[in-house]
C-alpha positions in Angstrom: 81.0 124.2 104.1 84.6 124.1 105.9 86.5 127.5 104.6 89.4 125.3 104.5 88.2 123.7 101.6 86.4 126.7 100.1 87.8 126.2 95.8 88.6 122.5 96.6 85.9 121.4 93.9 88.1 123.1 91.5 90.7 121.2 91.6 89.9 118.3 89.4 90.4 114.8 90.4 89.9 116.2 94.5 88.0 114.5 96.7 87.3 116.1 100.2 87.2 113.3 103.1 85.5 115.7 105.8 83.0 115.2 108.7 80.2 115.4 106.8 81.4 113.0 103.9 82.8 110.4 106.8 79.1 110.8 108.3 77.3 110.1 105.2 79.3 106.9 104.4 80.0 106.0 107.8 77.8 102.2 107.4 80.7 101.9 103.7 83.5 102.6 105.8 82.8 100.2 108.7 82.1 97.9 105.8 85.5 97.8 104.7 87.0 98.2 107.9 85.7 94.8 109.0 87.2 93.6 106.2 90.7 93.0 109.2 88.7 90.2 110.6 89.0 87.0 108.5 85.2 85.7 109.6 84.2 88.8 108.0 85.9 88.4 104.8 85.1 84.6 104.7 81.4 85.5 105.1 81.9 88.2 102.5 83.3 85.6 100.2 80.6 83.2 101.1 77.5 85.8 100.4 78.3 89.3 99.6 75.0 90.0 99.7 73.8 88.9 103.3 76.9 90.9 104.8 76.0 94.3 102.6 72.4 93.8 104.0 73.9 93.2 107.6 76.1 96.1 107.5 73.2 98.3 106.4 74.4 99.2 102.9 72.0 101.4 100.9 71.6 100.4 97.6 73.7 103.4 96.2 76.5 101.3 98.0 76.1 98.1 97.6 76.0 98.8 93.5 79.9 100.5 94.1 80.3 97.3 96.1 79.5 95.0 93.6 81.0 96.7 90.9 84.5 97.1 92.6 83.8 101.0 91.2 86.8 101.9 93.2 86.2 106.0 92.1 83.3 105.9 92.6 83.6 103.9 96.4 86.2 107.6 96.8 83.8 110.0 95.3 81.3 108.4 97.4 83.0 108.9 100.6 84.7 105.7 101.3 87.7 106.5 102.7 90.9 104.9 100.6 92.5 103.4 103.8 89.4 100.9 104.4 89.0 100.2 100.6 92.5 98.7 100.5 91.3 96.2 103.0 88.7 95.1 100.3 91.0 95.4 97.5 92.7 92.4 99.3 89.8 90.6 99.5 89.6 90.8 95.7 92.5 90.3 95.2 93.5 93.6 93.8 97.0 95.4 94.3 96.9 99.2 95.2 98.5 99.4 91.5 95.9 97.6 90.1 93.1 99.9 91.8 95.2 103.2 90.7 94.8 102.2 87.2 91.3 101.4 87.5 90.3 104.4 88.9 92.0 106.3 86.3 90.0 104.3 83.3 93.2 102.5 82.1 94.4 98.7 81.8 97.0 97.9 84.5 99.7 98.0 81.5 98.7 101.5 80.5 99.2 102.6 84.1 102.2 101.0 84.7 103.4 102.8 81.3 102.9 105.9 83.1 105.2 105.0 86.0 109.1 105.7 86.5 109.5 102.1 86.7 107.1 100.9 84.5 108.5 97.2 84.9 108.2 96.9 88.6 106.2 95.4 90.4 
């Protein structure tokens, strides 16, 4: 393990994005990067599953696909820069994935905020 991140599992809610967490999801994050090219997305749109099975998902990652388990995609590995490209394509804002990853309705979340009526 990195010494750098020697007593990072301690903090909760952490996730480390090292070398050997960008390795293991490598084929997730190339997933979601392609998700900048708009045949991509429109064949995504068209059948999910033919472009999980081209992009050589497992089927550990094709279930955190489906499911839009967007903690689960970061505990995975998937780095949180790519997944926004996907949220777009589901059309889900960065707010709306915050408050799903914390287990609470978009309104609860926004609650929570300093500007809870924004936007």
């Amino acid at each position: 393990m990195n010494p750098q991140l020697k007593g990072m599992e301690e903090i909760e809610g952490t996730y480390a994005f090292d070398i050997r967490t960008s390795n293991k999801a490598l084929k997730l994050n190339r997933f979601f990067w392609n998700m900048i090219r708009a045949e991509w997305r429109d064949r995504y749109k068209t059948d999910p599953e033919a472009v999980m099975q081209e992009a050589g998902l497992n089927d550990t990652e094709k279930n955190l696909v489906r499911t839009e388990d967007w903690l689960g995609l970061v505990q995975y590995g998937a780095c949180f820069f790519v997944i926004e490209k996907f949220a777009r394509v589901v059309r889900k804002t960065n707010l709306e994935v915050y408050a799903m990853m914390r287990g609470e309705t978009f309104e609860q979340f926004m609650a929570t905020r300093r500007v809870p009526e924004s936007r």
